[in-house]
Z-matrix of the N, CA and C atoms (Angstrom, degrees):
N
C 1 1.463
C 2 1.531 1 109.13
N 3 1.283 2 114.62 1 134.16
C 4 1.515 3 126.95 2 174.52
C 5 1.158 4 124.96 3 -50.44
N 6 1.666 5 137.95 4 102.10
C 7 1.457 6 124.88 5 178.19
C 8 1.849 7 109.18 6 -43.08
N 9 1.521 8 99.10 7 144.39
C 10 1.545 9 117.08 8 -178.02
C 11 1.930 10 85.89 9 -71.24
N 12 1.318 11 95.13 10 154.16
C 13 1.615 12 111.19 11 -172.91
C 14 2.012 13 77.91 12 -99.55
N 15 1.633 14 71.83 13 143.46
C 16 1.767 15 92.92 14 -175.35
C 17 1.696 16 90.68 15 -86.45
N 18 1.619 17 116.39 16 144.86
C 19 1.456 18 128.81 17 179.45
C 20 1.182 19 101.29 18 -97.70
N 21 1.360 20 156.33 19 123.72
C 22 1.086 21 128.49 20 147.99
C 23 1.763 22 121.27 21 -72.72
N 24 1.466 23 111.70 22 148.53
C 25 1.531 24 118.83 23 -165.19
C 26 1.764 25 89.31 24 -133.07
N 27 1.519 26 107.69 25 168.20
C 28 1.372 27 117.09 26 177.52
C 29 1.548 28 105.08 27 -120.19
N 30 1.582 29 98.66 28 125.81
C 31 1.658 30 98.64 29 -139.44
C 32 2.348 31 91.88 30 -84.18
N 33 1.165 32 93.59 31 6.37
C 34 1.660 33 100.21 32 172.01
C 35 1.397 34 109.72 33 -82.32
N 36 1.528 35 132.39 34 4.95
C 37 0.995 36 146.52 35 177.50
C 38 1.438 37 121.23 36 -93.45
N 39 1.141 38 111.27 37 -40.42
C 40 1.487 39 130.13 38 -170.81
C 41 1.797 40 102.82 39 -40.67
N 42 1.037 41 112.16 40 -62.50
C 43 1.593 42 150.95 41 -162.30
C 44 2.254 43 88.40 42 -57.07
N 45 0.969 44 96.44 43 -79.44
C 46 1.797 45 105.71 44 161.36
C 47 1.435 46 105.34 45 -36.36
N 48 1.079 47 142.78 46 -107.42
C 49 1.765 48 142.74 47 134.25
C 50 1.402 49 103.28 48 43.18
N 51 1.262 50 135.34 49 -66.57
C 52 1.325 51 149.14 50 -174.76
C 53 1.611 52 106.99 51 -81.51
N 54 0.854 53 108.65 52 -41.94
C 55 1.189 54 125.76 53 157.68
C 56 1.841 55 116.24 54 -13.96
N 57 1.540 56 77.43 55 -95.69
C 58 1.666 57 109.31 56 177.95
C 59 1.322 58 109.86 57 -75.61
N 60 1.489 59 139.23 58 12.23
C 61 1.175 60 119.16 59 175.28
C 62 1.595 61 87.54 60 -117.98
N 63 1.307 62 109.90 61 -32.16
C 64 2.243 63 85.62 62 153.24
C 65 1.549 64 132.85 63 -82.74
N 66 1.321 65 106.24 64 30.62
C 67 1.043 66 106.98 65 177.37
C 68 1.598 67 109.33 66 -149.44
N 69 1.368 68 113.48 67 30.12
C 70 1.481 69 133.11 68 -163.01
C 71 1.989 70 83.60 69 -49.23
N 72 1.734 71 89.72 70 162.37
C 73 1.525 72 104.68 71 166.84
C 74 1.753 73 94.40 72 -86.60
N 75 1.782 74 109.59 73 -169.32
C 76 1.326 75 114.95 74 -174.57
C 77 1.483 76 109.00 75 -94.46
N 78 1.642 77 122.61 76 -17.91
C 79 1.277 78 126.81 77 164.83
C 80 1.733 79 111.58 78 -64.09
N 81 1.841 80 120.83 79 -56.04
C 82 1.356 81 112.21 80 169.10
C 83 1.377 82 119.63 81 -62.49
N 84 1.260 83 144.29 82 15.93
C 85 1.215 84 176.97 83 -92.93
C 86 1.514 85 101.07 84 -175.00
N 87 1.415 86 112.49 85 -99.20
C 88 1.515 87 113.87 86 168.36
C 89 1.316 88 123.13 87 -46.49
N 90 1.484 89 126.62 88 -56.78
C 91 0.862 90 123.87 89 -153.18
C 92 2.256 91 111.09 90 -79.38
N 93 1.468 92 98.68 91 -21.34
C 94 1.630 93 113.92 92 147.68
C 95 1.222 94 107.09 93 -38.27
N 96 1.445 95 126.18 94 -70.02
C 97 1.342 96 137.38 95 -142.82
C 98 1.633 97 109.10 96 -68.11
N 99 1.826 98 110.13 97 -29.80
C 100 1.180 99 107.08 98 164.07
C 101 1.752 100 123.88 99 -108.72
N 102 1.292 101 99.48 100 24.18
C 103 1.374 102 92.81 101 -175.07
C 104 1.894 103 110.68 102 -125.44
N 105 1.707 104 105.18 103 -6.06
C 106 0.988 105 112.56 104 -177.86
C 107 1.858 106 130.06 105 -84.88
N 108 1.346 107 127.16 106 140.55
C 109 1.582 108 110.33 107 -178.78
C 110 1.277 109 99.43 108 78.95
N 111 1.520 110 115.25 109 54.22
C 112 1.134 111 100.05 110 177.35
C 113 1.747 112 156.27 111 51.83
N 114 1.361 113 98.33 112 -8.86
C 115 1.171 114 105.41 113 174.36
C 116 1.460 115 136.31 114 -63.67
N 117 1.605 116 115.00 115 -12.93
C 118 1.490 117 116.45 116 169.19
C 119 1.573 118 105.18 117 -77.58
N 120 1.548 119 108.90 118 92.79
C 121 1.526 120 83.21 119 161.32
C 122 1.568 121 123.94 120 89.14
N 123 1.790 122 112.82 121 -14.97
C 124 1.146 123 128.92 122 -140.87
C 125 1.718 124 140.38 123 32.90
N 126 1.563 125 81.88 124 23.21
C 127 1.978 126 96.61 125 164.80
C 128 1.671 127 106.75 126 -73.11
N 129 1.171 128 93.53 127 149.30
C 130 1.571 129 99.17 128 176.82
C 131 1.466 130 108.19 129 -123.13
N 132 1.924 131 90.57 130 111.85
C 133 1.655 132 110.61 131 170.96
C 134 1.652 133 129.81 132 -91.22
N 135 1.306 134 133.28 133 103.22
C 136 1.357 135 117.78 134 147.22
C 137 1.616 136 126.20 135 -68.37
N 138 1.748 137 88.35 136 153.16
C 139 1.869 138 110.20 137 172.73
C 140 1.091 139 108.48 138 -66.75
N 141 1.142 140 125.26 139 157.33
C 142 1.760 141 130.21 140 137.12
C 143 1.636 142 107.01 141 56.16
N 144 1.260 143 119.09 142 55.13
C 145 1.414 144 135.61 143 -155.39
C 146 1.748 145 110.48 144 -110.62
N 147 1.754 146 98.22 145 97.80
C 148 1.810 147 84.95 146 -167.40
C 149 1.961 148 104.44 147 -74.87
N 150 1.355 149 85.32 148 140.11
C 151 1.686 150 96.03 149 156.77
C 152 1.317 151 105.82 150 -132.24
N 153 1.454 152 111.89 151 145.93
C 154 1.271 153 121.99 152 167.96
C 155 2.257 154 113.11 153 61.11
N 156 1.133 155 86.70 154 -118.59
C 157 1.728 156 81.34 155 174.36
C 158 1.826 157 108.23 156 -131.44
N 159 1.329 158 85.02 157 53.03
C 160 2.092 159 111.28 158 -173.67
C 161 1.276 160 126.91 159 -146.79
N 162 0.883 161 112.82 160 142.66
C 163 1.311 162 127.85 161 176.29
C 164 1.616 163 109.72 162 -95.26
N 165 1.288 164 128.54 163 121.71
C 166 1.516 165 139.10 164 169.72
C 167 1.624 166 112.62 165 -102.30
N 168 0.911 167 101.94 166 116.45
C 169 2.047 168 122.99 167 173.97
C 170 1.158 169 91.70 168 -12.25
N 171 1.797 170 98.65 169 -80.17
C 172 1.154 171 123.84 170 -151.67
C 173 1.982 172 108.18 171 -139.44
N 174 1.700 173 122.31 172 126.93
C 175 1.106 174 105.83 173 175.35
C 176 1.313 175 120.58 174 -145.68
N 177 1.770 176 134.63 175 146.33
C 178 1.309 177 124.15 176 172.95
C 179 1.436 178 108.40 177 -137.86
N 180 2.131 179 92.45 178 127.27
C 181 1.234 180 93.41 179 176.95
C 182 0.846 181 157.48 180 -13.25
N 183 1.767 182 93.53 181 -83.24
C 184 1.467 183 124.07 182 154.18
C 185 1.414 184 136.46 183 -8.59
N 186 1.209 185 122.17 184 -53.97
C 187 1.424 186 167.65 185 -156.31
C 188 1.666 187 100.91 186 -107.00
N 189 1.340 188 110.32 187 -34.63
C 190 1.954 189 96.31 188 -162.16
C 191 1.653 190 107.55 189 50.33
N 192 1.168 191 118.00 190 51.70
C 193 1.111 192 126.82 191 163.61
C 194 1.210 193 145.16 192 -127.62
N 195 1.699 194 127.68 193 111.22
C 196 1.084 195 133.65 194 -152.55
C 197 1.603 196 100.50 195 -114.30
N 198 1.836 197 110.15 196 124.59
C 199 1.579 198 109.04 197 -177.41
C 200 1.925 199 98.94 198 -104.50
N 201 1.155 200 128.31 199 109.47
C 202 1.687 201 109.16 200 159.10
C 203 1.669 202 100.88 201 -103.87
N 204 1.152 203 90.52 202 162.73
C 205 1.975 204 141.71 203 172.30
C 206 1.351 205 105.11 204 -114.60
N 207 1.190 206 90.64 205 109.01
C 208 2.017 207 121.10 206 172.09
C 209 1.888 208 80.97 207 -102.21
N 210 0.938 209 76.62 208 129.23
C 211 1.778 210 107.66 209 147.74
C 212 1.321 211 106.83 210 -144.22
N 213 1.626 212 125.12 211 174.16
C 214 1.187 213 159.31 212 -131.47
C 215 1.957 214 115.32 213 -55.70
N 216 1.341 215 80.77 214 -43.03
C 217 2.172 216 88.45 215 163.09
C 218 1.195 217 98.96 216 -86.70
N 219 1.613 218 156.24 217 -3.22
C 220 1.431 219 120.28 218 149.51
C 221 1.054 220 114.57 219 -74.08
N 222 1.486 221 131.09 220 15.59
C 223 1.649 222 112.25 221 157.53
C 224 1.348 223 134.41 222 -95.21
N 225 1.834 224 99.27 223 9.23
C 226 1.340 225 119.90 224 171.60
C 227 1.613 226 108.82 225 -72.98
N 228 1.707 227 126.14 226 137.44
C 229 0.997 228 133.09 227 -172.10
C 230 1.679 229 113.19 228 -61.09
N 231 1.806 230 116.63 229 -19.79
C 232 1.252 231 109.71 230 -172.59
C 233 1.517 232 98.48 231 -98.39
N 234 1.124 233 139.43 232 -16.19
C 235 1.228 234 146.34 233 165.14
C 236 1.670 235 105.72 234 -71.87
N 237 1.090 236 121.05 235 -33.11
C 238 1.480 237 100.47 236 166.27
C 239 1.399 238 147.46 237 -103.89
N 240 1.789 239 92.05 238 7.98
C 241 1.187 240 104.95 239 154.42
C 242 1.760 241 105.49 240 -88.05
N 243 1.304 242 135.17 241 -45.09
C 244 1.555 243 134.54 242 172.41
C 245 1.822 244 103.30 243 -24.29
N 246 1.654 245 92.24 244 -58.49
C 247 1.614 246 97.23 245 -160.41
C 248 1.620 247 87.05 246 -72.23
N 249 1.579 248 174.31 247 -74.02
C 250 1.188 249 170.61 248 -143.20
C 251 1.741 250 95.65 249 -59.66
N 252 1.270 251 136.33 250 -65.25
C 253 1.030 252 126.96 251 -176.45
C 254 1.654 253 115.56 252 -64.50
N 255 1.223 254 138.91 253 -47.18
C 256 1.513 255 113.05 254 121.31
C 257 1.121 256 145.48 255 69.19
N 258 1.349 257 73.90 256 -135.97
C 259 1.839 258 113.82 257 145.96
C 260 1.478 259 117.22 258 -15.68
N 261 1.572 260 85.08 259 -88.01
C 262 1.329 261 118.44 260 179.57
C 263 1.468 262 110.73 261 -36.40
N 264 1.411 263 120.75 262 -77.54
C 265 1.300 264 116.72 263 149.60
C 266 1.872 265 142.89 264 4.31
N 267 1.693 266 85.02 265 -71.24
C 268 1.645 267 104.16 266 164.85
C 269 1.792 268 106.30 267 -40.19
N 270 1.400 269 97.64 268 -82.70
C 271 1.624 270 113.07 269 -168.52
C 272 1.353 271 113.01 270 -69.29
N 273 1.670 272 121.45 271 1.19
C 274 1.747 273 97.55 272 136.38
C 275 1.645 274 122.51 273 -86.10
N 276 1.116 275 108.65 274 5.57
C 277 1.588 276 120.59 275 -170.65
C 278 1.326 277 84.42 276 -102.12
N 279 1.383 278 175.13 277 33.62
C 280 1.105 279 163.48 278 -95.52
C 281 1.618 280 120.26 279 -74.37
N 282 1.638 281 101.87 280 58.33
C 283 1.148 282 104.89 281 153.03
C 284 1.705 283 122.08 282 -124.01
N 285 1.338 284 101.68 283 151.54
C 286 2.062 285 112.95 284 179.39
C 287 1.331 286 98.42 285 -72.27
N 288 0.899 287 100.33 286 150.64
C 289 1.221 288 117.85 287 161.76
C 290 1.949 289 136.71 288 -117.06
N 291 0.830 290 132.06 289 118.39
C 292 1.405 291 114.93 290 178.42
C 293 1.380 292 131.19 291 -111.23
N 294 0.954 293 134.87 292 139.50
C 295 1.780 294 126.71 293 -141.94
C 296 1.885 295 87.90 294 -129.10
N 297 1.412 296 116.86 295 132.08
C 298 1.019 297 146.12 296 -176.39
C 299 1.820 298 121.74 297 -130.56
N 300 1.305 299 110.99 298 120.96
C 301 1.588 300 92.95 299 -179.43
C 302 1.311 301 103.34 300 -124.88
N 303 1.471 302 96.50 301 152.11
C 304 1.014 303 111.39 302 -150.38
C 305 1.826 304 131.85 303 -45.81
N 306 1.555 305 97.77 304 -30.86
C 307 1.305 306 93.48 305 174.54
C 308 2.097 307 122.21 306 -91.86
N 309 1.039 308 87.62 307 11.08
C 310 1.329 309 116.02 308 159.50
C 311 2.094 310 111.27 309 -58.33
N 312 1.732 311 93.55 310 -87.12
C 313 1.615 312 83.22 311 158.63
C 314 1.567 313 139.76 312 -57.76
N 315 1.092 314 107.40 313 -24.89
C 316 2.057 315 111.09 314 155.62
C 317 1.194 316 117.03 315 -48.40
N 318 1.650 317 103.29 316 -46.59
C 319 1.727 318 76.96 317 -158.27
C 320 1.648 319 90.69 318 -134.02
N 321 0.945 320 124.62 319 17.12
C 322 1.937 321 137.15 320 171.39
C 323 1.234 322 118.67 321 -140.36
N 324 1.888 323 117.92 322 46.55
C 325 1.388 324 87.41 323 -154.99
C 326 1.619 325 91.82 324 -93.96
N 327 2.005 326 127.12 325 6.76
C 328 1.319 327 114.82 326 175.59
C 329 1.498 328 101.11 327 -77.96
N 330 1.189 329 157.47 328 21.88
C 331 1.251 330 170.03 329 -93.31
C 332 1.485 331 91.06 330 -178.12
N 333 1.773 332 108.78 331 -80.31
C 334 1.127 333 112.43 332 -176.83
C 335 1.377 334 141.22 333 -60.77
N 336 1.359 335 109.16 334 -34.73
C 337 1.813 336 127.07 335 154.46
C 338 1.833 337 99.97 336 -53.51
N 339 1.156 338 122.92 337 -50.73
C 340 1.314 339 116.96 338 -159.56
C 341 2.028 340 86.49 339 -62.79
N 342 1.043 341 115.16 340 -50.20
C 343 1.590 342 100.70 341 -153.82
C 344 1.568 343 99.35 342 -70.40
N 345 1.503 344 123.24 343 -26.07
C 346 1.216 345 107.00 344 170.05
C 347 1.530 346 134.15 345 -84.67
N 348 1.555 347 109.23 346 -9.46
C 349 1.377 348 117.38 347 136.41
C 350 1.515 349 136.11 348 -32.38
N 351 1.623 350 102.14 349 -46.45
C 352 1.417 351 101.74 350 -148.01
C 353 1.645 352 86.35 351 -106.55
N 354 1.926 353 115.71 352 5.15
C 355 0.927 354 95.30 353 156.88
C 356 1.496 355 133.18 354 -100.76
N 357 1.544 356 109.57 355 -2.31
C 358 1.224 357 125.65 356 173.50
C 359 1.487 358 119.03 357 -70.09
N 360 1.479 359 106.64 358 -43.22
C 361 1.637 360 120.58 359 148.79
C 362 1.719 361 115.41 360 -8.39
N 363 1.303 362 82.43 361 -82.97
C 364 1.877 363 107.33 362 -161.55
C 365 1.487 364 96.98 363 -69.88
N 366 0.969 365 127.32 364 -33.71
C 367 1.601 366 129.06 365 170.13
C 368 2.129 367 108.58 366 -51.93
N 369 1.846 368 103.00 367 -63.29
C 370 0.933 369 93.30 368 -167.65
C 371 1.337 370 107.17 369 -62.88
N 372 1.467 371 139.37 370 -20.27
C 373 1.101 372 121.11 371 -164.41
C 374 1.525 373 93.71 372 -112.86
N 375 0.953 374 137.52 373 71.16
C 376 1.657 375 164.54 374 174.46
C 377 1.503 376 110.21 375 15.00
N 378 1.531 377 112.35 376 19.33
C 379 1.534 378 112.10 377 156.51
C 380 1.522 379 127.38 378 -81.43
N 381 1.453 380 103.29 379 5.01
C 382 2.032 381 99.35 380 -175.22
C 383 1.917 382 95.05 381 -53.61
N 384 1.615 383 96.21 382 161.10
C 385 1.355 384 82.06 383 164.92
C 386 1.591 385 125.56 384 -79.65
């Protein structure tokens, strides 16, 4: 089996991290509730997971997979360049990312399991991008 590629994280983050995962919104809330203990799939996801000089929603190793939740200030123009650089960031670190807003998991969240299904799919069978 392939050693896991080491992430580097900025360990002044951690503390923030803890932070926000006691103080989750009600979308990281739900969307925990089905993604935690293994239950996607039996991938194993952490919350509020620093990489690099960021904070990720939601993330699994395994997978190189990073899920965020935009709610209502990512539709601010400096927040969406923040969240693009990011990004950007992520996928030189070689992880995807998938971006979810918030009322997305309210009121689609079998929608939302399905797309991260169908990205675990294409992963196991070595088409993710």
């Amino acid at each position: 089996m392939p050693r896991r590629k080491i992430i580097p994280y900025n360990p002044k983050l951690k503390e923030l991290a803890r932070k926000l995962r006691n103080n989750s919104t009600k979308s990281e809330i739900l969307l925990w509730k089905q993604v935690k203990g293994k239950q996607m799939m039996g991938y194993d996801f952490h919350r509020q997971k620093p990489i690099d000089n960021y904070i990720l929603d939601f993330f699994c190793h395994e997978l190189m997979l990073g899920i965020e939740l935009d709610g209502r200030s990512h539709s601010f123009e400096e927040v969406i360049v923040k969240d693009k650089i990011k990004e950007a960031k992520m996928i030189q670190l070689g992880i995807k990312v998938i971006r979810f807003h918030d009322s997305e998991v309210h009121n689609e969240m079998r929608n939302v399991l399905r797309t991260i299904e169908n990205y675990i799919l294409d992963f196991e069978e070595g088409t993710h991008p």
